[in-house]
Each structure stands twice: as structure tokens, then as C-alpha cells.
N, C-alpha and C positions, 0 to 999 in steps of 0.2 A: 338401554339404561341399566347401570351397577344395581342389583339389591344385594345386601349382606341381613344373612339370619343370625340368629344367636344360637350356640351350638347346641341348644335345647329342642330347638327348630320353633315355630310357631305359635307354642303355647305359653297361654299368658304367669305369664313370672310373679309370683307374691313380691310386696312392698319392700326397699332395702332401708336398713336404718345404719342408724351411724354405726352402731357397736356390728355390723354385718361388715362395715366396709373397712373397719378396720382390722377387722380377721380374716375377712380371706385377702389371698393371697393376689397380686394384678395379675391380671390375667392379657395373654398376647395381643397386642394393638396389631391391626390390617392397615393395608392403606387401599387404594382405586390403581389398578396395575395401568401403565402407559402402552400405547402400544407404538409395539419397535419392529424393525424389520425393515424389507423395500418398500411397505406400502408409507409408512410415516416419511421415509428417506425423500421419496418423492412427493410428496405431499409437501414437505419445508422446503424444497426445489420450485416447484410447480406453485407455491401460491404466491410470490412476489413477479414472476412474469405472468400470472392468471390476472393478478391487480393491474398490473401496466395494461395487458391487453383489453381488460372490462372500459379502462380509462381512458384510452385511445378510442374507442368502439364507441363512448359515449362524447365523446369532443373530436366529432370526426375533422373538424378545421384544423385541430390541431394535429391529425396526421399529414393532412394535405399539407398542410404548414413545413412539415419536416421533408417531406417529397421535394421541395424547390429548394431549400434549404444546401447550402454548399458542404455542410457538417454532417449528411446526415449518418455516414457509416459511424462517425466518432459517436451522436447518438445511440445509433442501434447496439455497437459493440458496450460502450458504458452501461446499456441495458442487460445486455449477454450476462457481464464483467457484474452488476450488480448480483442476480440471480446464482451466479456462479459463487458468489462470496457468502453470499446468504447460509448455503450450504453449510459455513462455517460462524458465522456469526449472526447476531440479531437482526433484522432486514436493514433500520434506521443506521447502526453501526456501517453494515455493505453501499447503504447509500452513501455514508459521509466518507466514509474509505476511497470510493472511486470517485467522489469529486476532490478530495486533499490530492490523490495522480492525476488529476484534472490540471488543477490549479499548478502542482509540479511541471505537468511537461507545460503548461500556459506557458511558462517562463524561459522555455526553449524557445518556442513558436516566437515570442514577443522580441529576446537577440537574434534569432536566425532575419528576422524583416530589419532589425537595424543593421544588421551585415549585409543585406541586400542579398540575404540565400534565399532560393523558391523551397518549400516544402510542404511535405503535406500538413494536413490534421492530424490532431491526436488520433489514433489507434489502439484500445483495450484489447491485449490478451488475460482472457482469466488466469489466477494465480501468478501468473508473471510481471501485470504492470500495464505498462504502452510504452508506446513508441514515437516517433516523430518523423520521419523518412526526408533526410535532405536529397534536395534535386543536384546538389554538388557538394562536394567538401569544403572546408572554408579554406581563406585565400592562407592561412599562416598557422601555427601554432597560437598564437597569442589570440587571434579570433574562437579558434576552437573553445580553448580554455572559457573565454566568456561566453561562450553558447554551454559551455556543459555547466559552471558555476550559478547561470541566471534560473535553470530549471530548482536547485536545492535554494536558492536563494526567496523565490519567489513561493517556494513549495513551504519555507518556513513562515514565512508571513500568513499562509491559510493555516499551521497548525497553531500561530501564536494568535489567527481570529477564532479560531475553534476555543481557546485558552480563556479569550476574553468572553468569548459568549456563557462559558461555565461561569466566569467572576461574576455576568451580571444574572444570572438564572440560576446558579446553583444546580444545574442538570447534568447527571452523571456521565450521559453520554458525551458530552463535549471535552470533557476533561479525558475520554479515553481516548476520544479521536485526537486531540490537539496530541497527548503522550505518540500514539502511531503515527503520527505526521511527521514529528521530532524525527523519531525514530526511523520513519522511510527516507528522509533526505539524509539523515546521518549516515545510512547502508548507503544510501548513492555516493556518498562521500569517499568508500573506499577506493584504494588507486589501485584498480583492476577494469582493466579496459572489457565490456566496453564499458562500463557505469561511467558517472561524470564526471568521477573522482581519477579514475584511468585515463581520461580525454581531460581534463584541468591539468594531472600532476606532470604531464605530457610535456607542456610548457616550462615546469621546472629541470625534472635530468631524468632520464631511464633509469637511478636505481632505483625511483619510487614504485617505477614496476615492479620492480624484483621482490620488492620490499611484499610487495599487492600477490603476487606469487606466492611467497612463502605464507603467506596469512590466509589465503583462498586453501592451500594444501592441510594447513594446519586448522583449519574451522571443517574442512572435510573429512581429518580424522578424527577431531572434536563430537561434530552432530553431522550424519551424513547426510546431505540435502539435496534432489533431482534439480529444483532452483540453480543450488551452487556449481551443479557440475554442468548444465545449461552454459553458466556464467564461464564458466573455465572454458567451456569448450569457444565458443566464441570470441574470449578475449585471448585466448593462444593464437585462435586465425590471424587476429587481428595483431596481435604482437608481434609475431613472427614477419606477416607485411610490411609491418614497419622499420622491425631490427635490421630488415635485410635492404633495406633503402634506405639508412640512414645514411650512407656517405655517400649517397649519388649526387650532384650535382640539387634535384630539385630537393630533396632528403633536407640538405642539410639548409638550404632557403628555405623551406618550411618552418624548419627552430627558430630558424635568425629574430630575434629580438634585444632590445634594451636592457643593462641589468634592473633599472627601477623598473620595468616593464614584469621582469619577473620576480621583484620583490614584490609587486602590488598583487599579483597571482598566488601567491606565495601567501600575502597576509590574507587575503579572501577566503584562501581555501584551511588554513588551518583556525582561521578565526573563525568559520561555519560550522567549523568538527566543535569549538571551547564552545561558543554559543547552540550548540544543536545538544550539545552534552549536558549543558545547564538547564536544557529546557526538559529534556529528559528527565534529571534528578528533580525539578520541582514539580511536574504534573507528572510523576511513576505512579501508575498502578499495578498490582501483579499479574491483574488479568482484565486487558482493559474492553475488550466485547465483552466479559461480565458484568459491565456496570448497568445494561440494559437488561438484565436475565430477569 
């Protein structure tokens, strides 16, 4: 426990009166020092999975529960993925964050079963997101595009219920979540394969690639980011597969589509960018895990 003395040290002080406080001069305010270091580091690490594990340990059904459960890696890792975010933000904020990429990849998961593709469950890696792991690729371009559009599509409908839960509670946190929700499907948006923006703009022409290139290079000399060069490295694999199979025989079956087919691709995916940018400008805060500080 903190004591502070007074620099006198322990012996008792005569009475102060007004005309005393207003001659001398203020004197230095202290405060209760924080402590910093590894032991605090792990300590805001360690007590959002020490919470989970007390709470597991006392509803044991509800472990057993998750043991027969067909989800349960997607569990465990969102659990990882919580803790892992904590690090950087308020616990409440880490929670609401990995269920809005919950709700995002849902909307994979829910076109992949109307295409009649097998795939996995979500998958949370920390700092990076999730995944979805199809058991095949889809049968066309034009499939693709609606499995990579349904993820941002559905992803904005959790940040526009995060939005409305702020309208009726007036609770900061919602409002910062709903702005990061915005704002994660709008980064999906960019047409940089693999994001969903790279697998959508797929369906309209390869120079949206190009386009997706020169802006991934230019946001890397911008703000350097181990994310971004992650992104680059994977969607070069993947571009280059493609570039080089474009005129083969199944290459070019793969594009074949309708022109209304890809005007309707075309208006989804630029109309998600006007609408995700709007949502952005009216729930912007400057630091939106500050609103729980």
C-alpha cells in the first residue's frame, strides 16, 4: 500500500489560514506511480484467459458442451484471438472485435453452402483475422465474386447492429465497434487478392489487380505494415497462378460470364466501398478502443 509524507516528514503542521495560502507559492503535486514492465504486460495478457478458464472450470457442462460441438476449434481460437487483442485493447472492445470477423467470415460460410462448396469453420489467427478453408474452388468467377462479396456484405450488417445498439444505449463502446466493423469490411474491399476485394474484382478485368498492386506498394511506402507485406506476399502467389492460366482453355471458362452478370458485380462491390464509407464518416471516432478507457 502507497503512503506519501509531507516533505516536513511526520510532524504535526500548525493551522493554514487563507492569507498563508495565498502567499506561498504551489507546491509539486505527486501522483501513485503504475507499474510497468513484463510483470503488468502479462498480467493484461493473462487475466482475460484466467477469466475464461475460472468460467469454464465453474460451468463444467459447458465445457463438455463445446467437446461434441462441431465448432469447437473456431471456439478455442476466437478465445486465443480474444486474449491476443486484449493486449491491445480493452477486454469488452477484443470481444466485440472478434465476434464483427465472426459475423464477417459467417457470411462466407452461409454463400459457400448455397454454392454447394464443403468448407471449413471459421478459423482466428491473432492479429491477422480468419479464415474460411474451402474444400474446392468455386465452379466460375462469377460464384467466387459472391462468396468473397457475402463475407463484407454480412460483416456490415453486424457493424450497422453494433451502430444501432449505440442509438438505443448511448454506450461508447458500440459506437467504436460499429466505426472498426465499417472499417474492417471496407479493407476487405480492396482488390488485392487474396482479400475479397481481389476474389470480387476477379469477375470484373485484371486491371483491378493492377490497380490493387500499385496501392498495396504505395500504402507500404506510406505506413510499413508486417500485415501488409503478409498480404502482398500471398496475393503475388496467387496472382501469378492466375496471370499464367489465363488463356488456357479452363482459364478462360472460369471468366465466362454475362455483361449484366458483371454489371451486377460491379454495382455490389463499388456500392459496399460508397456505403462502408458512409458508415465510416458518421460513426468516426479518432481512437475507437479509447471509448472504453
Amino acid at each position: 500500500m502507497d503512503r506519501y509524507f509531507s516533505p516536513q516528514g511526520d510532524q504535526p503542521r500548525e493551522p493554514i489560514f487563507r492569507s498563508d495560502l495565498e502567499e506561498r507559492p504551489e507546491g509539486p503535486s505527486y501522483e501513485p506511480s503504475r507499474p510497468t514492465g513484463v510483470g503488468s504486460f502479462l498480467k493484461r495478457f493473462l487475466a482475460p484467459l484466467a477469466t475464461v478458464g475460472v468460467l469454464l472450470a465453474k460451468f463444467k457442462w459447458l465445457l463438455l458442451l463445446l467437446l461434441k460441438v462441431k465448432f469447437l476449434g473456431t471456439a478455442l481460437s476466437m478465445i486465443v484471438s480474444i486474449g491476443a487483442y486484449a493486449l491491445l485493447f480493452p477486454v469488452w472492445f477484443a470481444v466485440g472485435f472478434v465476434v464483427l470477423i465472426w459475423v464477417h467470415e459467417m457470411g462466407h460460410v452461409i454463400q459457400l453452402k448455397r454454392e454447394g462448396i464443403a468448407a471449413s469453420a471459421p478459423m482466428f489467427i491473432p492479429f491477422l483475422g480468419a479464415f474460411v478453408a474451402m474444400k474446392q474452388m468455386p465452379k466460375n468467377a462469377l460464384a467466387e465474386a459472391r462468396v468473397a462479396l457475402a463475407g463484407p456484405v454480412v460483416g456490415s450488417l453486424g457493424a450497422l447492429g453494433a451502430w444501432g445498439i449505440y442509438e438505443l444505449t448511448q454506450l461508447p463502446l458500440f459506437l467504436g465497434l460499429a466505426y472498426i466493423g465499417f472499417f474492417l469490411n471496407l479493407f476487405n474491399l480492396l482488390p488485392m487478392l487474396p482479400l475479397d476485394g481481389g476474389r470480387a474484382v476477379g469477375a470484373l478485368s485484371p486491371v483491378f489487380w493492377l490497380v490493387g498492386i500499385v496501392g498495396l506498394v504505395a500504402l507500404l511506402f506510406v505506413q510499413p505494415n508486417p500485415i501488409l507485406i503478409f498480404i502482398g506476399i500471398l496475393g503475388g502467389v496467387e496472382l501469378w497462378r492466375r496471370w499464367r492460366s489465363r488463356n488456357t482453355p479452363e482459364g478462360r471458362a472460369y471468366q465466362e460470364m454475362e455483361p449484366m452478370q458483371r454489371f451486377l458485380v460491379g454495382l455490389v462491390y463499388f456500392g459496399m466501398i460508397a456505403l462502408l464509407g458512409l458508415g465510416m464518416a458518421a460513426t468516426h471516432v479518432a481512437n475507437p478502443a479509447a471509448v472504453m478507457q
